[in-house]
FIVEXVO-447514 format. One record per residue (C-alpha): chain; residue number from 1; x, y, z. Coordinates in Angstrom, 3 decimals. Each point is the difference from the previous one (the first is absolute). Example, Ala and Ser with C-alpha at 12.3 -4.5 7.8 and 13.67 -1.06 7.14 Angstrom:
{nuvo: A&dofi: 1&x: 12.300&y: -4.500&z: 7.800}
{nuvo: A&dofi: 2&x: 1.370&y: 3.440&z: -0.660}
! end
This chain:
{nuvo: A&dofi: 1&x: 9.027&y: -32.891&z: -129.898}
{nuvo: A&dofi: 2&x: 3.720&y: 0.883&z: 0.622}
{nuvo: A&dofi: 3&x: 1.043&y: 4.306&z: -0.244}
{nuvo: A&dofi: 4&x: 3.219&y: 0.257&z: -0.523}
{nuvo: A&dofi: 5&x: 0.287&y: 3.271&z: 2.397}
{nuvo: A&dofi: 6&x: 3.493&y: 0.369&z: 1.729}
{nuvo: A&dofi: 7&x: -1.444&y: 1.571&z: 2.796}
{nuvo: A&dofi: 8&x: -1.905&y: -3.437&z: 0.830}
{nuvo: A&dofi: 9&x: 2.157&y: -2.626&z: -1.608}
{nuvo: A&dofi: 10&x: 3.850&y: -0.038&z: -0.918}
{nuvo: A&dofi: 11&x: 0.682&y: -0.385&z: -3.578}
{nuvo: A&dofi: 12&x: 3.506&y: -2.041&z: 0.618}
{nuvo: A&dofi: 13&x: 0.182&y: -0.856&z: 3.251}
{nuvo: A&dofi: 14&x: 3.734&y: -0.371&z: 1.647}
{nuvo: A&dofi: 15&x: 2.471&y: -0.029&z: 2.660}
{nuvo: A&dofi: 16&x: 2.837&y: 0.862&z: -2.142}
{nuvo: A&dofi: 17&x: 0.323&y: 3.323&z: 2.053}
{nuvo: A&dofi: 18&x: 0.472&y: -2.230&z: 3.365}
{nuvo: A&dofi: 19&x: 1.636&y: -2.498&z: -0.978}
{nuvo: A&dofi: 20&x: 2.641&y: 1.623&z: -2.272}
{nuvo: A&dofi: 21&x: 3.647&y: -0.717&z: 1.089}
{nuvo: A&dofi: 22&x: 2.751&y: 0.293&z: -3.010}
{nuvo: A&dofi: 23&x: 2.855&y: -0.505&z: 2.529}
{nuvo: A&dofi: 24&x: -1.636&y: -2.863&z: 1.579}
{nuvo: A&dofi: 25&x: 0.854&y: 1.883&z: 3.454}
{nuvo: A&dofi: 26&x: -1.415&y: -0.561&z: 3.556}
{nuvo: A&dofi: 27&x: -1.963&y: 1.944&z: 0.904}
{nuvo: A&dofi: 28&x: -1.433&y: 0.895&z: -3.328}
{nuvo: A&dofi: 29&x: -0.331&y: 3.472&z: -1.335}
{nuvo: A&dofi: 30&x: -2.858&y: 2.195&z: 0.926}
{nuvo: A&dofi: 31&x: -2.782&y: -1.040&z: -2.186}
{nuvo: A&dofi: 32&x: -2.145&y: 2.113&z: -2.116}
{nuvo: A&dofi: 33&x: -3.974&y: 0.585&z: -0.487}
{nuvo: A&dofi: 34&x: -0.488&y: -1.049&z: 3.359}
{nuvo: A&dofi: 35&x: -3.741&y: 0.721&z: 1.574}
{nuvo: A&dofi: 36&x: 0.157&y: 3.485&z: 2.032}
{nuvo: A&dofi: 37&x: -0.034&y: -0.811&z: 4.137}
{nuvo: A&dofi: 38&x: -3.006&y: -0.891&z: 1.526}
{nuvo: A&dofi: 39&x: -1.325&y: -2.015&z: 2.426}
{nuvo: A&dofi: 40&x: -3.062&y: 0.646&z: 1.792}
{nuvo: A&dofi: 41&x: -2.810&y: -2.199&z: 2.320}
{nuvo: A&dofi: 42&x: -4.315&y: 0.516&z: 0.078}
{nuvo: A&dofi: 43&x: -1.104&y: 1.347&z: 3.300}
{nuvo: A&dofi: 44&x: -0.677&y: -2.344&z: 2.553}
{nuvo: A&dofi: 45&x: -1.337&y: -0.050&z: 3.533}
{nuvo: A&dofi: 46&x: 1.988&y: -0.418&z: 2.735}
{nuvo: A&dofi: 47&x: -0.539&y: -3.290&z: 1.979}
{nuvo: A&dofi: 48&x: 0.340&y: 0.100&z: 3.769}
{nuvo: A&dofi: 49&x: 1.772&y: -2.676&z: 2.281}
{nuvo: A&dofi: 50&x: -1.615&y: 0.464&z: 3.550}
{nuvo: A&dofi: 51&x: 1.239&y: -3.696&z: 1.474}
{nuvo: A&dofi: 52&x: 3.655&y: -1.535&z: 1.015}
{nuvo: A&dofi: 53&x: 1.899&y: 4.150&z: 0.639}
{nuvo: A&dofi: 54&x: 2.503&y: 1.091&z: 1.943}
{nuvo: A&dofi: 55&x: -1.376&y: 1.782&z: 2.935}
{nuvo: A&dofi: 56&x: -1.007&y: 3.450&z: -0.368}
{nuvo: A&dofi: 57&x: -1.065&y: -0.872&z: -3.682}
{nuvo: A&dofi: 58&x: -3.702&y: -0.700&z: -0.539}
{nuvo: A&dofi: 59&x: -0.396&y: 0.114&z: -3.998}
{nuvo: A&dofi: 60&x: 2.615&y: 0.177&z: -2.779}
{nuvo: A&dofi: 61&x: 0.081&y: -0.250&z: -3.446}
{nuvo: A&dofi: 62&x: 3.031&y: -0.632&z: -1.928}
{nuvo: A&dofi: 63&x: 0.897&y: 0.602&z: -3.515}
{nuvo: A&dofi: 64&x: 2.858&y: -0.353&z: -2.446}
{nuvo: A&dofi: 65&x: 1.337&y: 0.644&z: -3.257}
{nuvo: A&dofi: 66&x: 1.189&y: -2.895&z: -2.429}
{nuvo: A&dofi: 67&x: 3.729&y: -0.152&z: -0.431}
{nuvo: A&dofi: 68&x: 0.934&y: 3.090&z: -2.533}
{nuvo: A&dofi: 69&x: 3.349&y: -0.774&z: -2.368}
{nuvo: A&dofi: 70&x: 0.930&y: 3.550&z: 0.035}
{nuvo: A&dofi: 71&x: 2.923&y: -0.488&z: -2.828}
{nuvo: A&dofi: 72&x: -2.004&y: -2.704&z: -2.282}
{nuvo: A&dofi: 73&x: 2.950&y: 0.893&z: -2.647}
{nuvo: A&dofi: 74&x: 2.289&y: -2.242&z: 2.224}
{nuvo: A&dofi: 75&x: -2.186&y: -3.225&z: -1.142}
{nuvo: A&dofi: 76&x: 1.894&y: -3.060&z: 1.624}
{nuvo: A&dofi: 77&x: 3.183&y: 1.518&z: 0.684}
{nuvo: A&dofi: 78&x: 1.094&y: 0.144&z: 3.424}
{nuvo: A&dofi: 79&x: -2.744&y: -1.855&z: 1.492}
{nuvo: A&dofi: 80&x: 0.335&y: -3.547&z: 1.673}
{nuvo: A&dofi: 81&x: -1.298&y: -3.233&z: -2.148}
{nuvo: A&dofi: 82&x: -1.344&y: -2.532&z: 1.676}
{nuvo: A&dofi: 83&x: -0.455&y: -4.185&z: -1.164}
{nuvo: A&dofi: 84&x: -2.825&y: -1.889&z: -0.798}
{nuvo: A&dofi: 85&x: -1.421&y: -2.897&z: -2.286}
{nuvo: A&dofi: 86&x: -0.871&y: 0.343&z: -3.400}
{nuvo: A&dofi: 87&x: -0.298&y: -2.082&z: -3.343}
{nuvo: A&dofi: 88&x: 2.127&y: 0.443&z: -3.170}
{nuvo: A&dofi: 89&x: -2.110&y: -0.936&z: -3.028}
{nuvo: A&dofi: 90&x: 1.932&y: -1.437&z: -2.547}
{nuvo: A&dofi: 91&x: 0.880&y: 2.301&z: -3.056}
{nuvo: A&dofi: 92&x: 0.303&y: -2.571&z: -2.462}
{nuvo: A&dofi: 93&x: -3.307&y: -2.338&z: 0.325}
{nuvo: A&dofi: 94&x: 0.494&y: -1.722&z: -3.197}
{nuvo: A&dofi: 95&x: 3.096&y: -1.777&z: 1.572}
{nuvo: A&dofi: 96&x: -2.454&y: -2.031&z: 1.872}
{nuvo: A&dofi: 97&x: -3.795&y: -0.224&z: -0.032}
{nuvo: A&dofi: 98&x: -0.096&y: -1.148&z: 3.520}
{nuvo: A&dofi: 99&x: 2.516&y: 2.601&z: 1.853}
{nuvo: A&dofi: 100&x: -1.526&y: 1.449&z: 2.949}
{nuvo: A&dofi: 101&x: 1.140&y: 3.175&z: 1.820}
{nuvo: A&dofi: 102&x: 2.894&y: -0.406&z: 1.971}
{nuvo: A&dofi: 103&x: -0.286&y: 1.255&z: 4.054}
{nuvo: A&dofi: 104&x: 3.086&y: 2.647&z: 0.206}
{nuvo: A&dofi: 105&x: 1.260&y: 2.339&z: 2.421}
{nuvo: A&dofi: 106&x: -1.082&y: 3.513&z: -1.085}
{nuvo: A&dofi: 107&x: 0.902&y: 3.492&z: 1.339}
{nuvo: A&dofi: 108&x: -3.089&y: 2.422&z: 0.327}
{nuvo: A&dofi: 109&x: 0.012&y: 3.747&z: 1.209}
{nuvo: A&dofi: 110&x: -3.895&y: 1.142&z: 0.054}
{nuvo: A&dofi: 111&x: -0.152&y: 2.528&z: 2.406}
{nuvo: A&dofi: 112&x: -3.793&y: 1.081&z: -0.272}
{nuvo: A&dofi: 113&x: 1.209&y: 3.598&z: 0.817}
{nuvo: A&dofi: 114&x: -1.762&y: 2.722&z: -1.743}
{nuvo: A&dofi: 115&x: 2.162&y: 1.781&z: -2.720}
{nuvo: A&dofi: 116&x: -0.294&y: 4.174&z: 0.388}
{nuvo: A&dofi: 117&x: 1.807&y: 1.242&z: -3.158}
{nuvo: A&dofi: 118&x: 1.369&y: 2.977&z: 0.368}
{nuvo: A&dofi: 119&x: 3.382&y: 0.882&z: -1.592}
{nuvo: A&dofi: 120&x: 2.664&y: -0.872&z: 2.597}
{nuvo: A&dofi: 121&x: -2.730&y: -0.345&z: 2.483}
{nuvo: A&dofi: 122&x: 0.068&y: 4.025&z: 0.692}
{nuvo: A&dofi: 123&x: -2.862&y: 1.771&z: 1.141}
{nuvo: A&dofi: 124&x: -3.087&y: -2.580&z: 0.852}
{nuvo: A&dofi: 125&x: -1.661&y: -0.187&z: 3.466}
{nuvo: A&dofi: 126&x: -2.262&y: -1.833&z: 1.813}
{nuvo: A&dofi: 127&x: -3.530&y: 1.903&z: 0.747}
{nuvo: A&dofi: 128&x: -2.773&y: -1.323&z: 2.129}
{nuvo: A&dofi: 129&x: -3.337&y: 1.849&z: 0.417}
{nuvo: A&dofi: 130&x: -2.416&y: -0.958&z: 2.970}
{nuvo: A&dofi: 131&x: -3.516&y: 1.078&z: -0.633}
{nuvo: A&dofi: 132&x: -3.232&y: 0.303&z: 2.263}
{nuvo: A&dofi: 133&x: 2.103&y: 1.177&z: 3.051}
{nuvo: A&dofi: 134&x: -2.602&y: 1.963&z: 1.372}
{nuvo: A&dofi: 135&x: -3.373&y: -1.322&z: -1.531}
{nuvo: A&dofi: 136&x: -1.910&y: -3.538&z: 1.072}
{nuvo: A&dofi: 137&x: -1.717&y: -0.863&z: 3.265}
{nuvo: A&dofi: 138&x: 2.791&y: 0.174&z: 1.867}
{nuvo: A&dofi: 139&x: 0.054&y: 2.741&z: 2.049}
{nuvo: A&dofi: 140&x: 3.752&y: 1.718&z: 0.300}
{nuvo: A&dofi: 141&x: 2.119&y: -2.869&z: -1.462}
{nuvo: A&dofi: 142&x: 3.061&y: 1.212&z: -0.704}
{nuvo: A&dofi: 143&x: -0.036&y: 0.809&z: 3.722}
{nuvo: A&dofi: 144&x: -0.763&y: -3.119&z: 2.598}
{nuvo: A&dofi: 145&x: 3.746&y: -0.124&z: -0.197}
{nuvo: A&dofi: 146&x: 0.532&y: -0.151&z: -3.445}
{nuvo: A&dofi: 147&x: 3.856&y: -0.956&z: -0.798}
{nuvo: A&dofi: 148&x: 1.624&y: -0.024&z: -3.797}
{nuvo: A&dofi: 149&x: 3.174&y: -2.326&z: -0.086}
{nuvo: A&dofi: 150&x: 2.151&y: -0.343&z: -3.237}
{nuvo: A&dofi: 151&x: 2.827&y: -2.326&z: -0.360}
{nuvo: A&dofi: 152&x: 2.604&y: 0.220&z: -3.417}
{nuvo: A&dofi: 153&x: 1.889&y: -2.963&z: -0.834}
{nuvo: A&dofi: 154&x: 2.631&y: -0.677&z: -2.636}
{nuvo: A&dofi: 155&x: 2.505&y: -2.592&z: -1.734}
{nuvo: A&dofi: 156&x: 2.564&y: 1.710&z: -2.365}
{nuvo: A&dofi: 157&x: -0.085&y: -3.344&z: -2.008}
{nuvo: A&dofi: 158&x: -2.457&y: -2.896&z: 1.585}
{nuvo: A&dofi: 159&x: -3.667&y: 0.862&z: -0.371}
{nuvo: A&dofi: 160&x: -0.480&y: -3.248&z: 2.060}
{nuvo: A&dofi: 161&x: 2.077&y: 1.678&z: 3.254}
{nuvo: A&dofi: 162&x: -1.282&y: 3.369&z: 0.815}
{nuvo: A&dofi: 163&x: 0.993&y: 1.777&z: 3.128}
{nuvo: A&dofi: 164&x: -1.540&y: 2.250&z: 1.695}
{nuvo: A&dofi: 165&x: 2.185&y: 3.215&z: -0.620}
{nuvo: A&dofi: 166&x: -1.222&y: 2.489&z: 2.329}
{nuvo: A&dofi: 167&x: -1.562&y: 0.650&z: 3.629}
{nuvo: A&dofi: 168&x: -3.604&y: -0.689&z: -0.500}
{nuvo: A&dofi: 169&x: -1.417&y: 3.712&z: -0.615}
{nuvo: A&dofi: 170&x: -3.144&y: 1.286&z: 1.704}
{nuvo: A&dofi: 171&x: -1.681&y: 2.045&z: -2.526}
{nuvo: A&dofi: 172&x: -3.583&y: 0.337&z: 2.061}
{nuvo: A&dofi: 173&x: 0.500&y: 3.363&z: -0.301}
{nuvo: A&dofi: 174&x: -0.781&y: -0.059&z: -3.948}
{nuvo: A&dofi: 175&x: -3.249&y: -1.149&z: 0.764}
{nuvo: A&dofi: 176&x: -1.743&y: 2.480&z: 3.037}
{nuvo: A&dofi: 177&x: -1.614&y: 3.388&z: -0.126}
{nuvo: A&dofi: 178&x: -3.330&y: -1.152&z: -1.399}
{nuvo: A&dofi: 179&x: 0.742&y: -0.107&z: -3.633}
{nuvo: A&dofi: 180&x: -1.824&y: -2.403&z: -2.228}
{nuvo: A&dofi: 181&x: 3.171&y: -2.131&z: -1.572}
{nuvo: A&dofi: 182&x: 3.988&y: -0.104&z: 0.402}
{nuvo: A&dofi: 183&x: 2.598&y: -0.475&z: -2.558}
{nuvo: A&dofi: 184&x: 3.518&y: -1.224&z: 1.633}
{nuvo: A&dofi: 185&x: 2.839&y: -0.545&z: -2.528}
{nuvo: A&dofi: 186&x: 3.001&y: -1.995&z: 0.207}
{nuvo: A&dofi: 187&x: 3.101&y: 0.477&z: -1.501}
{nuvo: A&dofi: 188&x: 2.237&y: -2.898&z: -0.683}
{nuvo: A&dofi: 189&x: 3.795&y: 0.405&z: 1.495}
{nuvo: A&dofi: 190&x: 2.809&y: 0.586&z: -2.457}
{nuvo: A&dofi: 191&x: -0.374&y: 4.185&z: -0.766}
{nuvo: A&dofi: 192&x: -2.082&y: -0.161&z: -2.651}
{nuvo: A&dofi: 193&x: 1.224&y: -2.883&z: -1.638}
{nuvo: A&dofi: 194&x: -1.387&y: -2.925&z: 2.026}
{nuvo: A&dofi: 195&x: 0.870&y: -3.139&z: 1.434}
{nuvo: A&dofi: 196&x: -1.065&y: -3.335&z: -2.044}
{nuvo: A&dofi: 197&x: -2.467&y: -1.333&z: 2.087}
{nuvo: A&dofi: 198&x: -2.360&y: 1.567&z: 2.124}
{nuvo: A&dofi: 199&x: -3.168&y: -0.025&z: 2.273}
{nuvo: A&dofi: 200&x: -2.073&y: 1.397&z: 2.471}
{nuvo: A&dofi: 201&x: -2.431&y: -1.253&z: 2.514}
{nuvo: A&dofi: 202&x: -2.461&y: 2.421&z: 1.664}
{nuvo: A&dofi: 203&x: -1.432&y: -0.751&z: 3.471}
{nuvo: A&dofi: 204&x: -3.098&y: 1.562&z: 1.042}
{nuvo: A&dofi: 205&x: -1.309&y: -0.580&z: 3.946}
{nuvo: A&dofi: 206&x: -1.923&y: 1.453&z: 2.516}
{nuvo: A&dofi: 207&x: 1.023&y: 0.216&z: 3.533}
{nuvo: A&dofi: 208&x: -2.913&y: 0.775&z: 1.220}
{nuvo: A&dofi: 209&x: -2.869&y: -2.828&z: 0.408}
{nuvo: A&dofi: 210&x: -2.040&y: 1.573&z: -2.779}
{nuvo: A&dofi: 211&x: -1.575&y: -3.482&z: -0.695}
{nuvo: A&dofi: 212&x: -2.024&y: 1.379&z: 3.052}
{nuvo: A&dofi: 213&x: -0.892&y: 2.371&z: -1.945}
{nuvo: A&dofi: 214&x: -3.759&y: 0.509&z: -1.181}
{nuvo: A&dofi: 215&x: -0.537&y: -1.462&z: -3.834}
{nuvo: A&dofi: 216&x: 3.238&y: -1.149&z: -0.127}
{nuvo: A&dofi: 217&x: -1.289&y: -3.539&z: -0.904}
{nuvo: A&dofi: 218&x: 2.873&y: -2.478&z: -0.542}
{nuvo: A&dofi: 219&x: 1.695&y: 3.422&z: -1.998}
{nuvo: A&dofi: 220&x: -2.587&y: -0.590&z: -2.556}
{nuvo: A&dofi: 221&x: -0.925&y: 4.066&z: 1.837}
{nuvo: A&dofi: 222&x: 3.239&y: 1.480&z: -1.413}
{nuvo: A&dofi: 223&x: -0.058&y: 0.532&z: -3.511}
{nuvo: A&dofi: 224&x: 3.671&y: 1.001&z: -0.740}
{nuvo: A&dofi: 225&x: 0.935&y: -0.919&z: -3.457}
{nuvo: A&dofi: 226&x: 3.957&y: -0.259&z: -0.846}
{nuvo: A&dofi: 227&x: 1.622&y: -0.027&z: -3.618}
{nuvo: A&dofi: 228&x: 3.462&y: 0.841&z: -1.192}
{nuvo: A&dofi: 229&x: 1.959&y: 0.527&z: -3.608}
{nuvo: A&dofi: 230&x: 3.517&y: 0.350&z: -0.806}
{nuvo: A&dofi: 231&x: 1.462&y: 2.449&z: -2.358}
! end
């Protein structure tokens, strides 16, 4: 049986609010009854790499963020198009019964970035929590030589060319002193009002041979768990 219940299911569905443009202008205006910012990933455990390191490295685990679109109200303007094949279907079929789709040259600009709408982009950051930094069999693993590397990287308009932006940062120091988790936040350049696109990559390591270590097992002995929202 279907409830009509706006809190479940829309009554009218509709874009009109994004895709409203009177003056036909590029970039469009800012849309309305857009979905508050929020994006957010389930815990997971961290998977360690013991084989093929630089020297001095004997496990590391890295993780990243998707691409963010930091001003989603830009849609396509600005950013580079790039070609590829597509088919036209005919508008008209009943000019011809036997009128197949013609191969064309098409212009296509899905980025796969992950929108964050906040009004001019102002305000959002990146958090990321690491959990279970001092529990699990595993004795003392955030020492062993624990290191915490974090890269930022950036394109003001190509979410397809970021650069790194910044000196990688060592932020180990976040995540010593015994406590149980560690919540490191990023703040996209641009003052408050951030760049277009934007990621970061985290690098955890240990300089220390901890696979030596007694129960670490293949890392299946460290139970750190790492998750991350922005808002």
């Amino acid at each position: 049986m279907w409830h009509r219940d706006p809190r479940l299911f829309p009554q009218n569905p509709t874009d009109a609010g994004y895709r409203k443009n009177p003056m036909g202008t590029e970039p469009f205006p800012y849309p309305s009854g857009m979905p508050v910012a929020l994006w957010n990933v389930s815990p997971i455990k961290m998977s360690w790499v013991t084989a093929g390191l630089p020297a001095g490295i004997f496990a590391r685990c890295v993780w990243s963020t998707p691409v963010f679109d930091l001003r989603p109200s830009f849609r396509n303007a600005g950013m580079p198009k790039g070609s590829g094949q597509g088919y036209l279907v005919a508008q008209a079929p009943s000019l011809s019964t036997t009128r197949q789709p013609n191969a064309v040259v098409t212009v296509t600009s899905n980025t796969g970035a992950v929108p964050i709408w906040k009004p001019s982009g102002a305000g959002g950051k990146l958090w990321v929590q690491v959990t279970n930094l001092t529990s699990g069999p595993v004795a003392g693993q955030t020492g062993f030589g624990f290191q915490v590397l974090a890269k930022e990287m950036a394109n003001i308009n190509d979410p397809t060319d970021l650069q790194q932006i910044a000196p990688r940062e060592d932020i180990t120091s976040d995540f010593v002193g015994r406590i149980p988790s560690a919540i490191p936040t990023f703040l996209p350049p641009g003052s408050g009002y951030p760049v277009r696109y934007y990621r970061v990559s985290l690098t955890f390591q240990y300089r220390k041979n901890i696979a030596a270590a007694a129960n670490w097992n293949n890392g299946d002995g460290n139970p750190m768990r790492i998750t991350a929202a922005y808002y």
